[in-house]
C-alpha positions in Angstrom: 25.2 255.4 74.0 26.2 258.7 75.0 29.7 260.8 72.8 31.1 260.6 76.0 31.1 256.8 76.2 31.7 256.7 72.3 34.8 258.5 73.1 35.7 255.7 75.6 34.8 253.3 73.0 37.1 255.0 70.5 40.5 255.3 72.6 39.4 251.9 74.2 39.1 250.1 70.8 42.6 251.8 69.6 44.0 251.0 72.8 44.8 254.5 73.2 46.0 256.5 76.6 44.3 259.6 77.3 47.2 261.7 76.4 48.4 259.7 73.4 44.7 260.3 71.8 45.0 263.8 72.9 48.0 264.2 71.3 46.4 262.6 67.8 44.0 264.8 68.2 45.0 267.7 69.3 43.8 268.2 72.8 45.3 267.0 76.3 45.0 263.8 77.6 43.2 266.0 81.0 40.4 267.0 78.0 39.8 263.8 77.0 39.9 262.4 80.7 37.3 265.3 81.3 35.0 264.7 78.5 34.4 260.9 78.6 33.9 261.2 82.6 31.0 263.9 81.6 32.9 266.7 83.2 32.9 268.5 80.1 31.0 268.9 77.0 33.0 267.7 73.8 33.3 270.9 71.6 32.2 270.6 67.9 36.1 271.2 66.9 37.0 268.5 69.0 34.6 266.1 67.7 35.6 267.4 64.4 39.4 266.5 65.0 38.2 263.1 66.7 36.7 262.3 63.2 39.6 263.3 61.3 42.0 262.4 63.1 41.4 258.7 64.2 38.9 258.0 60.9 35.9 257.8 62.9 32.8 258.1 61.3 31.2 261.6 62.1 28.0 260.4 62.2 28.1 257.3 64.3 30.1 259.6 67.2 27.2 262.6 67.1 24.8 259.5 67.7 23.2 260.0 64.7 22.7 256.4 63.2 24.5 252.9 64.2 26.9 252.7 61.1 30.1 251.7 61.6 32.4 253.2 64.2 34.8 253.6 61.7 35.2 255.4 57.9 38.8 253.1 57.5 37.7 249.5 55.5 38.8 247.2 58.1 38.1 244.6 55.8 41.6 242.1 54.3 43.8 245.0 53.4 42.9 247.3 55.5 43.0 246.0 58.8 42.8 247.8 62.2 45.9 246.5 63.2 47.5 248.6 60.4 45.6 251.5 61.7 47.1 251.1 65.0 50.7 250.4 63.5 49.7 254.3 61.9 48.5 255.4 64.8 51.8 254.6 67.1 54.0 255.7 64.2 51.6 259.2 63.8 51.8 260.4 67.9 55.3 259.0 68.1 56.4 261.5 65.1 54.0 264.7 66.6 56.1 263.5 70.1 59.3 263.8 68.4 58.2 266.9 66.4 58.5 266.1 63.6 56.9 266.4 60.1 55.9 264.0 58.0 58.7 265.4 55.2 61.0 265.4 57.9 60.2 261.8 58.7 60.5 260.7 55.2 63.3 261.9 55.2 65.2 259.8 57.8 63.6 256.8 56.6 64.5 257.5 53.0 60.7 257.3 52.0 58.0 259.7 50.7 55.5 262.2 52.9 52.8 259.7 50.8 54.6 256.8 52.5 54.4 258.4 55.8 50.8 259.5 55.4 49.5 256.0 53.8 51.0 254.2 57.1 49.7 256.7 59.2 46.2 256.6 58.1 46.2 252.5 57.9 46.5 252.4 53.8 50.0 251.2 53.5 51.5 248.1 55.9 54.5 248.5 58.1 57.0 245.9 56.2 59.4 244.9 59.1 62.8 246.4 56.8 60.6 249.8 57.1 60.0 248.9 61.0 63.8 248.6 61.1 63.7 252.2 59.4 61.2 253.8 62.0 63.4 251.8 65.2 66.0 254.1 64.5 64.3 257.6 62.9 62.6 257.4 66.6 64.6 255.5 68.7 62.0 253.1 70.1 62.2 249.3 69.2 60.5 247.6 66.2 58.6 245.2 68.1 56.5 248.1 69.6 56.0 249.9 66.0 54.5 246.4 64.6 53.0 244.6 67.6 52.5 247.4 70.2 54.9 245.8 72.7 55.3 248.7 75.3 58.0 247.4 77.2 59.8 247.5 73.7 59.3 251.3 73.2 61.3 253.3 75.4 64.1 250.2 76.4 64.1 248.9 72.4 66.4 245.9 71.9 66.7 246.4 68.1 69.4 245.2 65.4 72.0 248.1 66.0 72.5 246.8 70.1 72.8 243.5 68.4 75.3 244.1 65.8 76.9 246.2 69.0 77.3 243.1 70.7 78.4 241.4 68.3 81.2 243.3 67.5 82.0 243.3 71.5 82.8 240.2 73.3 83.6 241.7 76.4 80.5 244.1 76.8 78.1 241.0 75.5 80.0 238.8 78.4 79.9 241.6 81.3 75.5 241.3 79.6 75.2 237.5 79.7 77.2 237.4 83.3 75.0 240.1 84.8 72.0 238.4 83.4 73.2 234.8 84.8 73.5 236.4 88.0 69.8 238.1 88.2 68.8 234.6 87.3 70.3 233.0 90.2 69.1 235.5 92.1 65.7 234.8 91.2 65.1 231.0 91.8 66.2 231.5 95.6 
């Protein structure tokens, strides 16, 4: 297998987009597009921050020996699911610009919090999803379960407590959606 399909491998396995991994990492999404289509040759520094960045074993991505793709212990405790969870929380918080002191900050946790879910050692409990929803403003659903259509539209609990504290904006909602129901069984 060649670092270029590694690579692949890598943002495939994550379920990473070229520019999100980029982002983790570092480099544009065009760079990473470039280097796993073998139009360009990965720098070290770039492997390097590959590594680092996403916990991937340095020497199973310079081809060196088949041991595990990654250095994270995906074992019960460890899961990759949690690394992913760290993963969406880690490029949504370099997207936002923030710091990890920053975001512990506005979710009333610790830069150790932040860096143990970012790195797959901690769990995203669903009050701290709650937490995240609104410190970002994307919905909880795509912080624990990767739910895309949840992340830039979220549906989370303060549009429900909105609702419910207005009758007549939650009927105009349930009217409009009655009608785009109608409209689609014709």
């Amino acid at each position: 297998m060649t670092i270029a399909e590694r690579i692949a491998l890598i943002r495939n396995t994550l379920g990473l987009t070229y520019g999100r991994m980029g982002s983790l990492c570092g480099y544009s999404g065009e760079y990473i597009k470039h280097v796993e289509s073998g139009k360009s040759k990965p720098k070290a520094m770039f492997l390097e921050s590959v590594s680092k960045s996403l916990h991937v074993n340095p020497e199973w991505l310079g081809g060196k020996c088949e041991v595990s793709m990654f250095l994270v212990d995906f074992e019960e405790g460890s899961s990759l699911e949690k690394n992913e969870k760290g993963l969406r929380i880690k490029s949504t918080r370099m997207e936002k610009g923030l710091s990890q002191a920053e975001l512990a900050a506005k979710i009333r946790g610790t830069t150790k919090t932040v860096s143990d879910i970012e790195n797959g050692k901690k769990e995203v409990t669903p009050r701290m999803a709650l937490r995240l929803e609104k410190a970002f403003g994307v919905g909880s659903d795509w912080i624990l379960y990767g739910d895309e259509r949840n992340k830039e539209c979220p549906v989370g609990d303060a549009m429900v407590e909105y609702l419910k504290n207005h009758p007549e904006d939650r009927k105009a909602i349930w009217n409009k959606m009655d009608t785009q129901e109608e409209m689609n069984e014709r």
